[in-house]
KEDRENDO-653316 format. One line per 4 residues: for each residue x, y, z of N, C-alpha, C. Coordinates in steps of 0.1 Angstrom, whole numbers, plus 5000, padded with zeros to 4 digits. Example, Ala and Ser with C-alpha at 12.3 -4.5 7.8 and 13.67 -1.06 7.14 Angstrom:
<pts>
5132/4943/5078/5123/4955/5078/5132/4967/5078  5128/4978/5071/5137/4989/5071/5129/5000/5079
</pts>
This chain:
<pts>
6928/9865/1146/6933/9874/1136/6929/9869/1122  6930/9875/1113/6921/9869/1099/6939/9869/1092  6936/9856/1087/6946/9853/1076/6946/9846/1062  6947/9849/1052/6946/9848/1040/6962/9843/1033
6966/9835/1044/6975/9825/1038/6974/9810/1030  6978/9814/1020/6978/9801/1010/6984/9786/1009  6981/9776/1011/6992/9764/1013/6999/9769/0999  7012/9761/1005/7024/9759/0995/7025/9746/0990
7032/9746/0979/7030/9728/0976/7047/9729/0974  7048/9715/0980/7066/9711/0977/7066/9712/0959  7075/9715/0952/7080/9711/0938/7087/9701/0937  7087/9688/0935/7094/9673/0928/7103/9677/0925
7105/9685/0915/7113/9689/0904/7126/9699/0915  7127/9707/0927/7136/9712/0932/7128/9712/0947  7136/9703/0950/7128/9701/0965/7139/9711/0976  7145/9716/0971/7151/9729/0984/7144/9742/0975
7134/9744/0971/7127/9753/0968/7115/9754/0974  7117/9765/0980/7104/9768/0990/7097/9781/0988  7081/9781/0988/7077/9797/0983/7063/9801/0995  7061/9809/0999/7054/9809/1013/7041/9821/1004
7029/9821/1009/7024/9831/1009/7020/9840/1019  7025/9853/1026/7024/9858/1039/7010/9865/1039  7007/9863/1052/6994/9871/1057/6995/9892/1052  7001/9891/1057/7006/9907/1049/7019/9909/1050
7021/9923/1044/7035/9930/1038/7037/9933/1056  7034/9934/1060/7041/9937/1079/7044/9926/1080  7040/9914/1079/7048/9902/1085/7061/9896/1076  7065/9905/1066/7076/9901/1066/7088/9908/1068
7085/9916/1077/7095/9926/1088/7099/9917/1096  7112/9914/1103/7115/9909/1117/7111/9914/1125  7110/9907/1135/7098/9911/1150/7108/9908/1162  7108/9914/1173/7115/9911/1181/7110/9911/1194
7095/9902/1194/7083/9900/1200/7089/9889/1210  7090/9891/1222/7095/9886/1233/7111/9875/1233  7115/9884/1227/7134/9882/1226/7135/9884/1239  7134/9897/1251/7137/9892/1262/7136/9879/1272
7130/9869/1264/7126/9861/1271/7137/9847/1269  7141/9849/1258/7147/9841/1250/7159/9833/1258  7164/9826/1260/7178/9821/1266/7192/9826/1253  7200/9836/1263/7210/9839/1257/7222/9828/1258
7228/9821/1243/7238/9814/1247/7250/9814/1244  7252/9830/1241/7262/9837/1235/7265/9845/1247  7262/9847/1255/7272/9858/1270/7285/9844/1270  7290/9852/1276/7303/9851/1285/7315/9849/1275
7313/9853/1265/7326/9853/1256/7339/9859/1261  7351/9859/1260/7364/9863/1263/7371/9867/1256  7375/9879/1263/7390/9891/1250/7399/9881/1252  7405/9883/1242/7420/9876/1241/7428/9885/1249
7439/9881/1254/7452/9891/1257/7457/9902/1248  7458/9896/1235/7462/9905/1222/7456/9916/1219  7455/9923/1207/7451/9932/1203/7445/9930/1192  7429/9930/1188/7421/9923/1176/7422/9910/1175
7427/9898/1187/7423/9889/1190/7408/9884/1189  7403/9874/1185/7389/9869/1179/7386/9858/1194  7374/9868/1199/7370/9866/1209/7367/9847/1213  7372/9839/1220/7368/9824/1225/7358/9823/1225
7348/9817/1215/7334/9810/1216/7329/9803/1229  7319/9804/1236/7315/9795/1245/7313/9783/1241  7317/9772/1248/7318/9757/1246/7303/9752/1240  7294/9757/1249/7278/9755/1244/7274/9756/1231
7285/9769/1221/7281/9768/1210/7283/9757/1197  7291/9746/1200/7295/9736/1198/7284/9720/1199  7280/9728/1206/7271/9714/1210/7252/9716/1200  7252/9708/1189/7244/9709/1183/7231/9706/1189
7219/9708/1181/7207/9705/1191/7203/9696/1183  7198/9683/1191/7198/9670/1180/7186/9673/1171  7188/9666/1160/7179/9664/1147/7171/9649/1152  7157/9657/1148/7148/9639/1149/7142/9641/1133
7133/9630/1135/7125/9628/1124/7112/9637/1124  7109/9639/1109/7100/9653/1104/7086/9646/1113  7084/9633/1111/7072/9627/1111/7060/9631/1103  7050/9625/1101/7043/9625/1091/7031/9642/1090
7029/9646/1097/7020/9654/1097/7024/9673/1094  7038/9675/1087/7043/9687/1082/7035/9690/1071  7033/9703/1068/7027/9712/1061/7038/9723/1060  7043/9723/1050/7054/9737/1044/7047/9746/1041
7053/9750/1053/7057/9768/1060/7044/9772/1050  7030/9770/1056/7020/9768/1049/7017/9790/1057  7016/9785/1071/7008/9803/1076/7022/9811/1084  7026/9819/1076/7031/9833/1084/7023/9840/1093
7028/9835/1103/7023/9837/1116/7027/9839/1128  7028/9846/1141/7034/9842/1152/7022/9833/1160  7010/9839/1164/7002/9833/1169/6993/9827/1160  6995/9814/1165/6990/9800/1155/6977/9791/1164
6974/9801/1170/6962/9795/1182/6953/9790/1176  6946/9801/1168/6934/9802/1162/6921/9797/1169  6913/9789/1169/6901/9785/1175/6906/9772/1188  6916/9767/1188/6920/9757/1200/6921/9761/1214
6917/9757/1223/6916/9758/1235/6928/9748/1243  6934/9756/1255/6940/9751/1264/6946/9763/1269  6957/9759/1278/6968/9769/1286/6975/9774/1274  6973/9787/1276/6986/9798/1272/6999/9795/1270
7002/9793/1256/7016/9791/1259/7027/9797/1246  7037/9808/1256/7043/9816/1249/7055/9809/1239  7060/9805/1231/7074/9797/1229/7080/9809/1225  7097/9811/1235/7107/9822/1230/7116/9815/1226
7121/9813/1210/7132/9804/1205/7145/9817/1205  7156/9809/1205/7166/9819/1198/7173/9805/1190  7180/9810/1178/7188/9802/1165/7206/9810/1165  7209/9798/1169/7223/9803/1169/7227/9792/1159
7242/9797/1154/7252/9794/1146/7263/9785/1148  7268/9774/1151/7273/9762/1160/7289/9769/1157  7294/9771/1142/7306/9772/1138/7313/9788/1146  7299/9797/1147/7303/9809/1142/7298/9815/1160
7289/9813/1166/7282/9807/1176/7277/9827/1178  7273/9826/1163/7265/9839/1161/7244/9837/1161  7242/9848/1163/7230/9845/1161/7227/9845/1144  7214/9832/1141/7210/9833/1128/7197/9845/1126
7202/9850/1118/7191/9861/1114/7182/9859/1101  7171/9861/1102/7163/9862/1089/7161/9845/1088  7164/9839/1095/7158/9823/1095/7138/9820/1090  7143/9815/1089/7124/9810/1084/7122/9795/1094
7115/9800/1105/7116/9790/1114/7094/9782/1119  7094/9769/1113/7087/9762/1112/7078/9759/1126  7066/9757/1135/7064/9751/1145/7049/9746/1142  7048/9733/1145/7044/9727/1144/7031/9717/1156
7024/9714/1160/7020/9700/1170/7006/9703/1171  7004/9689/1181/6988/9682/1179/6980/9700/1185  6966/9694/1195/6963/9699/1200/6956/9696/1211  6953/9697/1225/6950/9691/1236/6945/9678/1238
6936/9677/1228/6930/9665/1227/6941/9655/1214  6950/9659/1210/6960/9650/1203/6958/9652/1190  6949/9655/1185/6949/9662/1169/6955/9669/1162  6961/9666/1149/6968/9676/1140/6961/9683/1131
6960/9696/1127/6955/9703/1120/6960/9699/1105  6951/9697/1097/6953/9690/1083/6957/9678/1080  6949/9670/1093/6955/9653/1096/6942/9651/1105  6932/9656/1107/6925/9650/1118/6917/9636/1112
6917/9635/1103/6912/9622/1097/6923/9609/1105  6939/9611/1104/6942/9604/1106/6953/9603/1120  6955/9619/1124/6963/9620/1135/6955/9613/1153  6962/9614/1159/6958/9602/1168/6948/9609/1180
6940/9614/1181/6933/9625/1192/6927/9615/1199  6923/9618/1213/6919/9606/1226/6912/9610/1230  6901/9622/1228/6889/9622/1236/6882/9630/1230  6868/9645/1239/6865/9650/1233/6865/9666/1230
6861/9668/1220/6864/9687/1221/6875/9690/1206  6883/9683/1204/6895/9687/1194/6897/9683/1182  6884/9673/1176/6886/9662/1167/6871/9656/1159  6874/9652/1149/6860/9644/1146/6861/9635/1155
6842/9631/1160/6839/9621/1165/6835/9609/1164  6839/9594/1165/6831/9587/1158/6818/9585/1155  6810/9585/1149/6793/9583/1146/6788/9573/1149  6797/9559/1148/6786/9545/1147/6804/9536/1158
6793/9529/1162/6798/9517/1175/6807/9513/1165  6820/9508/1168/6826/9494/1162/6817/9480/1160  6821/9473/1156/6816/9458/1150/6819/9446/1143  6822/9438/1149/6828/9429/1140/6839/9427/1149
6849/9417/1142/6865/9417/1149/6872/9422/1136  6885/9431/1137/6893/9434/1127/6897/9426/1121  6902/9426/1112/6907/9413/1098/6923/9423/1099  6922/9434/1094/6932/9436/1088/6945/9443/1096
6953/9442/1097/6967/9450/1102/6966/9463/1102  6971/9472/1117/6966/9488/1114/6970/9490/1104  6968/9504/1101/6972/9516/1090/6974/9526/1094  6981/9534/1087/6985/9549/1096/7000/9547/1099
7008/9562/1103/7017/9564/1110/7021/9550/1125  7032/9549/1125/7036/9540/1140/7036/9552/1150  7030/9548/1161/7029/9556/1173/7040/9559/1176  7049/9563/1173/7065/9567/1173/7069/9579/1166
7061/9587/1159/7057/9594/1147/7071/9590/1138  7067/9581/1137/7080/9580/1120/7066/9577/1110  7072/9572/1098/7063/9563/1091/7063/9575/1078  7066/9583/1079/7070/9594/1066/7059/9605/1062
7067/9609/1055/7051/9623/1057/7040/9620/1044  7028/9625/1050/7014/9622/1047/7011/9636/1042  7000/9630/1034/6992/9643/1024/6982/9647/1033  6979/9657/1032/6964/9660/1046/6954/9657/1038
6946/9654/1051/6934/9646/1048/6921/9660/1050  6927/9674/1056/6919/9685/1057/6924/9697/1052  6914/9709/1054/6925/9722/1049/6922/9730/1063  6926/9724/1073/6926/9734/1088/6939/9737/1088
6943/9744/1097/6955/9746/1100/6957/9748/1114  6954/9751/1122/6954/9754/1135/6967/9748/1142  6972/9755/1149/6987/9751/1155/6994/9752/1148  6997/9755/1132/7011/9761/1127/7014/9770/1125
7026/9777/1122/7029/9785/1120/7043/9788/1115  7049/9801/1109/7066/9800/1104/7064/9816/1109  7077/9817/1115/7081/9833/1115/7097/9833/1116  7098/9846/1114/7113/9853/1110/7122/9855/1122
7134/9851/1120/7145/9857/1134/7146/9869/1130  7146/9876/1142/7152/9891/1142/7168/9892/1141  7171/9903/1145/7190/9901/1142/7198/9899/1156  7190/9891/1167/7196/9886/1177/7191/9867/1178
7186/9864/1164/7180/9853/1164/7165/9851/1174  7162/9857/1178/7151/9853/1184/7136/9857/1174  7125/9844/1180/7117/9846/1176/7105/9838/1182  7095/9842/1184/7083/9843/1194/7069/9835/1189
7068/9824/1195/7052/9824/1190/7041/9821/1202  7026/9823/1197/7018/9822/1206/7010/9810/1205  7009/9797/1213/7000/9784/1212/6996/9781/1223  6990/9775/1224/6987/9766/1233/6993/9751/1237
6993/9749/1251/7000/9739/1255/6997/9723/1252  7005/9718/1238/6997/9709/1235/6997/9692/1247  6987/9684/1239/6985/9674/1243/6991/9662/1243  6987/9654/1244/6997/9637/1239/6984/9628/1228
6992/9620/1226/6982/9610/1214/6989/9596/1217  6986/9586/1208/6992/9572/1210/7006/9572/1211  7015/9564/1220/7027/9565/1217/7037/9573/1218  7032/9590/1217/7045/9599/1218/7040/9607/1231
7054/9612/1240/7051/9624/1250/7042/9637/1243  7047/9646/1250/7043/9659/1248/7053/9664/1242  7052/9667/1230/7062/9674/1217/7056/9687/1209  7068/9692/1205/7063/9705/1197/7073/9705/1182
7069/9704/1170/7084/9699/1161/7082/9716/1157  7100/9713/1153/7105/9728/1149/7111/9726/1132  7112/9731/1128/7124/9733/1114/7131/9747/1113  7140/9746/1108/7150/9762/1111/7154/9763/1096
7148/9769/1086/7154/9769/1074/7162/9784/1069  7173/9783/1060/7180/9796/1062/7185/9796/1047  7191/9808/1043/7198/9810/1032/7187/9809/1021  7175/9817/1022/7163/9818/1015/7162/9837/1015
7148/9837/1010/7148/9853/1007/7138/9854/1010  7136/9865/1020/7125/9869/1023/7119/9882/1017  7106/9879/1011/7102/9894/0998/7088/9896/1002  7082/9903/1000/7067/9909/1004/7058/9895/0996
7059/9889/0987/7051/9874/0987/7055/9867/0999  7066/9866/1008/7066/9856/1014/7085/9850/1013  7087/9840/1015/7097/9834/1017/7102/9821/1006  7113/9822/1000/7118/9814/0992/7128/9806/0987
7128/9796/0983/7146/9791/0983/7155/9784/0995  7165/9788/0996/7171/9782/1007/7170/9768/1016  7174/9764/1027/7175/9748/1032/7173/9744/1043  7165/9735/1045/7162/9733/1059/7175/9731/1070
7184/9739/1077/7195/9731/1084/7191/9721/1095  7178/9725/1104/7170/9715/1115/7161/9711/1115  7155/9703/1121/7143/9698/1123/7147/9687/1134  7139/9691/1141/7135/9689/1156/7123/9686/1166
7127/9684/1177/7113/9684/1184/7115/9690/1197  7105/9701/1203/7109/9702/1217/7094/9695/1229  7105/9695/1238/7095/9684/1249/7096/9691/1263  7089/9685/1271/7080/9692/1280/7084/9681/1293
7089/9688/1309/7091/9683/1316/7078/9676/1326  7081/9665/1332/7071/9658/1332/7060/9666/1348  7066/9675/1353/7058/9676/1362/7048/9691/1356  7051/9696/1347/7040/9704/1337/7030/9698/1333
7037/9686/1328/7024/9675/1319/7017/9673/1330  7022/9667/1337/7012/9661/1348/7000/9675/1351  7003/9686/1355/6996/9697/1359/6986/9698/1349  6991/9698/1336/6978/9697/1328/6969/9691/1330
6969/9673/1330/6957/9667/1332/6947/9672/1336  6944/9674/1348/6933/9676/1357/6924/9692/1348  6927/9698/1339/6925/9707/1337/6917/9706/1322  6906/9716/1322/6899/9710/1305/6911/9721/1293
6907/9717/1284/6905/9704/1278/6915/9691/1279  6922/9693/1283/6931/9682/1287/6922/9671/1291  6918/9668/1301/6909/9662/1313/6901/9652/1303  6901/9657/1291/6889/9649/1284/6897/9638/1275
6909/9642/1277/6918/9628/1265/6926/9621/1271  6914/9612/1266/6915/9595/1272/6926/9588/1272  6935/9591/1260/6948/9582/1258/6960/9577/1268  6963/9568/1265/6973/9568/1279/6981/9573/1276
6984/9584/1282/7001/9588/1283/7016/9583/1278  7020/9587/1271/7034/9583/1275/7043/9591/1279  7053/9586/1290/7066/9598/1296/7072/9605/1287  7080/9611/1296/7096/9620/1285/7104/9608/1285
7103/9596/1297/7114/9588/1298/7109/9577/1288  7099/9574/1285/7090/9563/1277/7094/9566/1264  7094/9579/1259/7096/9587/1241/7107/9582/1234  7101/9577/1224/7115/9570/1215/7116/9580/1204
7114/9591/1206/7121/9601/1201/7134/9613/1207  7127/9616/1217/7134/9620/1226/7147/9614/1236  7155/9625/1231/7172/9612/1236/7174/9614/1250  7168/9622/1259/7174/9623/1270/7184/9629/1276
7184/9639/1267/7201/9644/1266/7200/9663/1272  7184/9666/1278/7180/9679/1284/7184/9689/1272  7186/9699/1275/7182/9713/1267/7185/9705/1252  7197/9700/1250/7205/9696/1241/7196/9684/1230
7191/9683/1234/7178/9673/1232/7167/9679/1226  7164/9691/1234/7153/9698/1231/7142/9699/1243  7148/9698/1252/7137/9700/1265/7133/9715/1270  7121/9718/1269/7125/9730/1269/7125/9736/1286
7129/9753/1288/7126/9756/1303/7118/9762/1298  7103/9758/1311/7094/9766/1313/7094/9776/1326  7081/9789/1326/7083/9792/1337/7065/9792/1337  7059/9785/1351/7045/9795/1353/7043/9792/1369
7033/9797/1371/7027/9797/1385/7025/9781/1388  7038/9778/1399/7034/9761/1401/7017/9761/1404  7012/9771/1411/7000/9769/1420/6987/9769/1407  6990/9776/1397/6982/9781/1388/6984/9781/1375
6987/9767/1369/6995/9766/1349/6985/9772/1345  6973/9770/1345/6960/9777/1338/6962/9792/1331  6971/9797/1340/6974/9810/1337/6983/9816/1329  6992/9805/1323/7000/9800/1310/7016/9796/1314
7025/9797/1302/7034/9790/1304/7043/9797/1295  7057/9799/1295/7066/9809/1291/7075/9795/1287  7079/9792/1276/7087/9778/1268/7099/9786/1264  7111/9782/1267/7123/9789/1261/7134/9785/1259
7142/9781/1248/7151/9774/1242/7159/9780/1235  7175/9778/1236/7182/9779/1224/7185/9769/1214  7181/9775/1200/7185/9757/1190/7202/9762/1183  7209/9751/1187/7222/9754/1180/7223/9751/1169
7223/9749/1159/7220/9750/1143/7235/9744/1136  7239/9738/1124/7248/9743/1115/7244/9746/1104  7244/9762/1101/7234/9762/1091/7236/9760/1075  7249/9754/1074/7258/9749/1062/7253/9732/1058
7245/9724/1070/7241/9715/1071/7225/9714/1059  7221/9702/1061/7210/9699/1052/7206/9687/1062  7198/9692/1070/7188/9679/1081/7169/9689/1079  7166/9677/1068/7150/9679/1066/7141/9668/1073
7150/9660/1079/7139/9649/1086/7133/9639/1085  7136/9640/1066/7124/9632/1061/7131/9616/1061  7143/9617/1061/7150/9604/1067/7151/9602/1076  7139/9602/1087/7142/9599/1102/7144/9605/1113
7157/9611/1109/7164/9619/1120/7172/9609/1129  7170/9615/1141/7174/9598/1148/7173/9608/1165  7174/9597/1171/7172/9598/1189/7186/9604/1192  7196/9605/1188/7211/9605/1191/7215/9619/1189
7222/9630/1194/7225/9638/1197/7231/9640/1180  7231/9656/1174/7237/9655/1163/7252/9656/1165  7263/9647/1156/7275/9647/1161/7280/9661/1157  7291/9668/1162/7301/9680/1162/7310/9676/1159
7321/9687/1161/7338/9687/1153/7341/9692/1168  7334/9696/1176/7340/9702/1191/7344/9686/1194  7350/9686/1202/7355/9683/1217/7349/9677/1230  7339/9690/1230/7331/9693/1239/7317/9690/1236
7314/9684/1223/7299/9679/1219/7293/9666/1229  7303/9662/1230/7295/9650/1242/7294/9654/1255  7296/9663/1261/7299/9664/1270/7278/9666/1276  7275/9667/1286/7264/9668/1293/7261/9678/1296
</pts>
């Protein structure tokens, strides 16, 4: 698809000021582009006995979806976009989010929601200078042999992705994208199934920002409530390997259980459910999640985040 989206630059001067430029005046309509797919986590609510009694929230809506760290390779809400494929190659892969409301355990509507990650071969789009890629097909290649013994201490991000956010070293973009919740929270995008790099599993980072304005330029104002990462269960990863471009990145692996980002904590965590043909991933892969939000909150990431589940006022937030 041809897009004539503009990078945004953060402002110093009011850093919850955000200004988007959109590909066109139709993409700043809500879209409600594979909502059926979405995990509903608002069924099973309960009448009261009374009369205009305020229906019992489900317990689920209470349980926040943990906050990690932004890590270094974000670009603000740079391409309005659902499909953020562009020229990358691998498996098909649909992501159906839905954004609910933790207090209110409503769906968030009109959200400005961020997605982010490498690409098969482990490269970041507007980082390939310095993001971690392992083989070939997805990345610059080196030109000349190594030589010598190193002298100096790496440089770069820790294979952990902390280390804080970085200026891009390119003007690609490939793999990002921001799009709009509809009025059931759901919202849809199209990528491919990324890769791994030094250090981290298979990850996809999200941001959920709200209480902004969406206008025919684009999107503005308002605050990041999440930022996150979703991950991928280990017998999908495995299925990729054997398959190009996968096949070609050399790096070793790391688990879901190895990730010192990921808490272990399943959906709640950020794991997502997939659905494809065990016999056939090639043929793509359906990713679907609910993120529980508070959207009165301020988690941008750029402090870390952390492995640990975000804490609640429920009760019921620790629960499994």
């Amino acid at each position: 698809m041809t897009d004539n989206g503009k990078l945004s630059q953060r402002n110093p001067d009011d850093p919850t000021r955000r200004k988007v430029v959109v590909v066109g005046a139709s993409t700043a309509a809500a879209v409600g582009l594979g909502g059926a797919f979405a995990v509903n986590a608002v069924a099973g609510e309960r009448k009261g006995p009374g009369h205009g009694r305020r229906p019992e929230p489900p317990a689920d809506c209470y349980q926040l979806t943990s906050e990690t760290t932004e890590g270094p390779y974000y670009i603000d809400a740079d391409k309005i976009r659902q499909d953020i494929t562009e020229d990358r190659t691998g498996i098909p892969l649909t992501l159906a989010l839905r954004v609910i409301d933790t207090e209110t355990c409503r769906p968030v509507r009109d959200a400005a929601v961020d997605i982010w990650h490498c690409d098969a071969i482990g490269y970041y789009s507007g980082y390939e200078a310095s993001s971690g890629g392992g083989g070939g097909g997805g990345g610059p290649a080196p030109t000349d042999s190594p030589t010598g013994t190193p002298t100096d201490a790496p440089t770069g991000p820790p294979p952990g992705g902390g280390g804080g956010h970085q200026d891009p070293t390119d003007d690609k973009r490939y793999l990002r994208g921001t799009w709009r919740t509809d009025r059931h929270g759901h919202v849809t995008f199209k990528t491919v199934f990324p890769g791994w790099y030094r250090g981290r599993c298979v990850h996809i980072h999200v941001k959920v920002h709200v209480d902004g304005e969406w206008t025919d330029a684009g999107y503005e104002g308002g605050h990041t409530c999440h930022t996150g990462q979703f991950f991928f269960d280990e017998d999908s990863v495995i299925a990729t390997t054997t398959l190009d471009p996968y096949v070609t990145n050399t790096t070793e692996r790391t688990t879901l259980t190895e990730d010192t980002i990921y808490d272990q904590s399943g959906t709640q965590g950020g794991l997502l459910k997939l659905r494809y043909r065990k016999d056939d991933i090639a043929k793509g892969v359906l990713g679907s999640i609910t993120v529980t939000v508070d959207s009165d909150a301020t988690n941008d990431g750029e402090d870390g985040g952390g492995p640990a589940p975000s804490a609640s006022a429920s009760p019921s937030a620790s629960a499994s």
